[in-house]
Backbone bond lengths (Angstrom), bond angles and torsions (degrees), N, CA, C in turn:
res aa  C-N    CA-C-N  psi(-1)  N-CA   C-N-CA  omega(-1)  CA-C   N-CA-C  phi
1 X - - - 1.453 - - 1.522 109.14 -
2 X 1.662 105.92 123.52 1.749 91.46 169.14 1.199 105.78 -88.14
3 X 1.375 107.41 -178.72 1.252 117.95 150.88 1.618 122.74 -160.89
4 X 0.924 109.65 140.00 1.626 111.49 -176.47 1.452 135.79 -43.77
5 X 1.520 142.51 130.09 1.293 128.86 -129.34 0.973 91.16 -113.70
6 X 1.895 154.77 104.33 1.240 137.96 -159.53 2.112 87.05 -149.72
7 X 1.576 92.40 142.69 1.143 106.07 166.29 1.833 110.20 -133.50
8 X 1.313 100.90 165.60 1.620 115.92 164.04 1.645 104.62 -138.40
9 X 1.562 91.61 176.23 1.450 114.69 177.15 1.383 112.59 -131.47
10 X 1.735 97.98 139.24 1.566 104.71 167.65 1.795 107.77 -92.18
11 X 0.666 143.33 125.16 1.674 134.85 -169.26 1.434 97.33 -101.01
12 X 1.512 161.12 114.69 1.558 170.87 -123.76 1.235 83.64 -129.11
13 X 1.409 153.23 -51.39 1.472 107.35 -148.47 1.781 85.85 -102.53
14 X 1.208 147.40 -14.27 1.226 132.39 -160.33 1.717 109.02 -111.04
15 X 1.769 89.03 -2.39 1.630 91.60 178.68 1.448 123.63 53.23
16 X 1.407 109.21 47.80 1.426 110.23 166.25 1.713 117.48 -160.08
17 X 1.419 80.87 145.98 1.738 81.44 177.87 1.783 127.08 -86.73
18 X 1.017 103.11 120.39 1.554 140.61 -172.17 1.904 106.37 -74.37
19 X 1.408 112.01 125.83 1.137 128.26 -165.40 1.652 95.75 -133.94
20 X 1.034 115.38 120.61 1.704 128.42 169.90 1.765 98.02 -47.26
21 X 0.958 129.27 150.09 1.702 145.53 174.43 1.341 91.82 -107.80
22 X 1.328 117.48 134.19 1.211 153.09 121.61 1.932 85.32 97.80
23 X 1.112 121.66 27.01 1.440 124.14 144.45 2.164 81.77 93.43
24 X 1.228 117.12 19.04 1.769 109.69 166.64 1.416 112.81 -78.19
25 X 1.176 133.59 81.42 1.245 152.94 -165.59 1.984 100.30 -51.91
26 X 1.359 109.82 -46.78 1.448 127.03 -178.52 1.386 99.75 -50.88
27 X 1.633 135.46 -30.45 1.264 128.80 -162.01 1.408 118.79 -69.78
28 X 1.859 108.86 -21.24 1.146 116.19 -175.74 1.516 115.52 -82.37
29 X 1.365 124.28 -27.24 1.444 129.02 165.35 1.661 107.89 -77.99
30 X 1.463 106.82 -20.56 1.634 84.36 170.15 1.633 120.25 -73.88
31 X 1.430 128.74 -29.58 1.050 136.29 179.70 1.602 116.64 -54.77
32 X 1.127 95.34 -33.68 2.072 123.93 -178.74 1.827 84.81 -58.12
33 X 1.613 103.44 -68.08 1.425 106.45 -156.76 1.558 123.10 -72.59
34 X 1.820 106.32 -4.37 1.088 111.33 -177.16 1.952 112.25 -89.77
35 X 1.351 96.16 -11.26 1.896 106.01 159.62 1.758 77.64 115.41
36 X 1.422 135.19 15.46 1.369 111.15 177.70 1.664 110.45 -86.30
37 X 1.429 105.49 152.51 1.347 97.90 -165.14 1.177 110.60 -97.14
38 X 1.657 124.00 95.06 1.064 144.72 -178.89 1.757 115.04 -107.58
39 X 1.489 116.16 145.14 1.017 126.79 172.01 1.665 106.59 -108.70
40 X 1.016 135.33 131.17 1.743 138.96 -170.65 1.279 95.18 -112.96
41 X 1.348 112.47 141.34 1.502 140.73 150.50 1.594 133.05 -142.18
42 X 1.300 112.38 148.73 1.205 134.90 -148.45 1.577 93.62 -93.36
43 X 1.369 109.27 146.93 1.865 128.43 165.74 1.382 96.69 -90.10
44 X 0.996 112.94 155.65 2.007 116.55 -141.49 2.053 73.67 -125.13
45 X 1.241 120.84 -41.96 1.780 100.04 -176.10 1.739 80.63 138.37
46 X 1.063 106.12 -22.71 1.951 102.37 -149.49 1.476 96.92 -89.55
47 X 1.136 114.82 169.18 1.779 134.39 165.58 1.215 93.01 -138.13
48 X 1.786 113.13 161.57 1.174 109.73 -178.16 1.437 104.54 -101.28
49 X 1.393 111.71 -148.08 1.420 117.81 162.29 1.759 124.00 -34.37
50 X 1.192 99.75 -65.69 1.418 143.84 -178.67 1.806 120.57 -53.44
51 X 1.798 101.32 -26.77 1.189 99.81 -174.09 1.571 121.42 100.07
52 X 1.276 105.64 -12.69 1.987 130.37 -176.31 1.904 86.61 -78.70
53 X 1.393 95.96 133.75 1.257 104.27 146.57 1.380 159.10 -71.79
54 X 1.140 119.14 94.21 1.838 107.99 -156.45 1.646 110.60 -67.90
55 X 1.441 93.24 126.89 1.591 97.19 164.78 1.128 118.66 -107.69
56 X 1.663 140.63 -174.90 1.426 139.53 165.89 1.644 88.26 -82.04
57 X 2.041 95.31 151.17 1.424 118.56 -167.88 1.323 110.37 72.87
58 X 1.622 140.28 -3.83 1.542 149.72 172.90 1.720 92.46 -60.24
59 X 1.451 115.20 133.63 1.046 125.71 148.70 1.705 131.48 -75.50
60 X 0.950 147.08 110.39 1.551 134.92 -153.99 1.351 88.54 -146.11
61 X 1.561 100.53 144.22 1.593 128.40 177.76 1.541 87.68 -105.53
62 X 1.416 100.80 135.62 1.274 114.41 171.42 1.556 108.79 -113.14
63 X 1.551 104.91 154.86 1.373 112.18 -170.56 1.741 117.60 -96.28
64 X 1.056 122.91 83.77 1.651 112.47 168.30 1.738 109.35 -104.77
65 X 1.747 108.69 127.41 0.900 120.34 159.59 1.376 87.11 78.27
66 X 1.545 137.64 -167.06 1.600 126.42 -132.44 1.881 95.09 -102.49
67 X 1.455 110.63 1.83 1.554 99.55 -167.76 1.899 95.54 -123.24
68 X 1.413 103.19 157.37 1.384 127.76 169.78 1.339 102.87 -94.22
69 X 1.531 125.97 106.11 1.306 133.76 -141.31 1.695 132.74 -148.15
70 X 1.820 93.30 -38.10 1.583 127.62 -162.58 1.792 109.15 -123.04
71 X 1.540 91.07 83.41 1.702 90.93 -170.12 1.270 108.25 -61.00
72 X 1.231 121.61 163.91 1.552 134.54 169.30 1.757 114.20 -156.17
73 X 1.178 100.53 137.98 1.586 110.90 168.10 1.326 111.04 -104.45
74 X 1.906 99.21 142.73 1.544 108.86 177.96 1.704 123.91 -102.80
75 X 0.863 105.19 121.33 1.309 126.77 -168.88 1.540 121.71 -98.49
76 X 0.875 146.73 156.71 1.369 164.65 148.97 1.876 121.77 -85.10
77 X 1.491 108.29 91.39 1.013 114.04 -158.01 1.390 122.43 -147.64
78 X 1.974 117.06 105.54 1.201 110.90 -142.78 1.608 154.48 42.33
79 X 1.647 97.74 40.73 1.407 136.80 -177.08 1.458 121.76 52.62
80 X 1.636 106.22 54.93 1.425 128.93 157.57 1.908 92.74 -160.84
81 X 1.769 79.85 170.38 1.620 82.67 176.60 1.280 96.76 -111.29
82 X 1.749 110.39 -175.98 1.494 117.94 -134.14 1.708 105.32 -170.75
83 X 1.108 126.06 119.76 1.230 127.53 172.51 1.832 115.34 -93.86
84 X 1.811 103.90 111.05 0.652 96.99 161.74 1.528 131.62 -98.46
85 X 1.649 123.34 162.46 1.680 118.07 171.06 1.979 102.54 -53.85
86 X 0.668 58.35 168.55 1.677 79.16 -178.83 1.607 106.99 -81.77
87 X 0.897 121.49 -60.03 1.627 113.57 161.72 1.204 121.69 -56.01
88 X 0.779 130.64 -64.36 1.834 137.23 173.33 1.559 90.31 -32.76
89 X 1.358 121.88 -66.56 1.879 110.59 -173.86 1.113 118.58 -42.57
90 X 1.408 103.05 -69.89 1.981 113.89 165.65 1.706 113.58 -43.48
91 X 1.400 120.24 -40.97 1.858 96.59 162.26 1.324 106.54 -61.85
92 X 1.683 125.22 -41.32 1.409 101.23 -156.78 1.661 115.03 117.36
93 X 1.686 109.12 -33.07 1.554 124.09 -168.05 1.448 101.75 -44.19
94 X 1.157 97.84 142.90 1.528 119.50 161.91 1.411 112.11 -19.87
95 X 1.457 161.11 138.34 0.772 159.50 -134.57 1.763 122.73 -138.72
96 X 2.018 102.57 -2.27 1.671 117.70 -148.48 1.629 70.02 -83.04
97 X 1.337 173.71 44.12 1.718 130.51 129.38 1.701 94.93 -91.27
98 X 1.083 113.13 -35.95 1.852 110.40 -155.48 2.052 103.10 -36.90
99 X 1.544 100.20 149.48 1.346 94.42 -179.61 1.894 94.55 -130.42
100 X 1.262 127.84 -178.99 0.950 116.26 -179.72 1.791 109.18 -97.62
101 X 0.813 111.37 157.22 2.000 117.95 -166.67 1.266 108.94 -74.17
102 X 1.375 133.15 118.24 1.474 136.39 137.30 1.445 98.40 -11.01
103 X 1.107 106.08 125.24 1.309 111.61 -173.36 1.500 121.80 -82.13
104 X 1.421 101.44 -25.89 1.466 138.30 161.04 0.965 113.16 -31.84
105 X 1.701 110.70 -55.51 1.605 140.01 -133.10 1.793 84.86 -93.40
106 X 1.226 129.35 -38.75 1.393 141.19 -149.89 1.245 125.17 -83.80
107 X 1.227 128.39 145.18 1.810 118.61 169.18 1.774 99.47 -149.33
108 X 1.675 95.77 111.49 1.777 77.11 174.43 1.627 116.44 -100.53
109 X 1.587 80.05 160.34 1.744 103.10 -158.55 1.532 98.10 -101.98
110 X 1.116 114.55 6.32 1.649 96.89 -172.69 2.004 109.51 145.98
111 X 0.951 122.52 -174.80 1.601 131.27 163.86 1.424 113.27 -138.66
112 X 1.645 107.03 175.62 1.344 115.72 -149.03 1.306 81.52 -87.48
113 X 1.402 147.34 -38.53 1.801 127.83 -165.68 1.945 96.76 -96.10
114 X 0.590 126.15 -34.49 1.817 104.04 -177.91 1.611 110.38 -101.50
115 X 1.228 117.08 -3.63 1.582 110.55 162.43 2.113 107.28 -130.02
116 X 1.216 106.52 77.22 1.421 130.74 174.30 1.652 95.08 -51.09
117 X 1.561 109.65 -65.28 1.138 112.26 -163.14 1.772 106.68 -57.78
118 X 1.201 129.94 0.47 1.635 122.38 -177.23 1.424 103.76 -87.38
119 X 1.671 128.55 -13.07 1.213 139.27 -156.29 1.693 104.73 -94.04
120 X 1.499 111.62 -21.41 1.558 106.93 -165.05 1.497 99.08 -108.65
C-alpha cells in the first residue's frame, strides 16, 4: 500500500500551524533548519470521515456504537502510528495496545497545539 508522504508544522512561538505551499514538502524541514521553533508531523495515509486529513498530534473522535464520543490522539509510536484514548495520553501510559482508527470510524475535532482546550 502507498501512501502519500506529507508533513506540517506547529511553529511555538507564533502559535500556528504551518502547511508547505504549493505541496514542497522540503519547506517544512527547512523551517526546522532555519532555528524556527517548529515541531513536524507526519499525514498518517488516513482521511477521516469527513475527508480531513489525519496527521500525528490530530485530535479524532472515534465512533463506537451510533455516537462520535471517545476522543483519541494520534501519535507516532514504535514506527507506525497509533490512536491513543485521550486519557491514557494525558497519563502518559505506555502506549503498546493503541491501534490506528478506521478511518471510517473517525471525525477530527481539532489537535493537541491549536485546540489545548480538547486536552483537559
Amino acid at each position: 500500500m502507498n501512501r502519500e508522504i506529507k508533513f506540517r508544522a506547529w511553529h511555538k512561538s507564533a502559535k500556528e500551524m504551518l502547511y508547505p505551499e504549493n505541496g514542497k514538502q522540503s519547506y517544512v524541514f527547512c523551517w526546522g533548519e532555519e532555528g524556527q521553533p517548529v515541531i513536524i508531523m507526519q499525514f498518517t495515509g488516513l482521511k477521516d470521515r469527513n475527508g480531513n486529513e489525519i496527521y500525528e498530534g490530530d485530535i479524532v473522535n472515534m465512533r463506537y456504537d451510533e455516537s462520535y464520543d471517545r476522543p483519541h490522539v494520534i501519535v507516532w509510536h514504535l514506527n507506525r502510528f497509533i490512536a491513543i484514548h485521550l486519557k491514557q495520553y494525558q497519563r502518559g501510559n505506555d502506549y503498546h495496545d493503541g491501534k490506528l482508527p478506521n478511518a471510517y470510524n473517525a471525525i477530527i475535532c481539532g489537535n493537541i497545539y491549536e485546540n489545548e482546550s480538547l486536552l483537559k
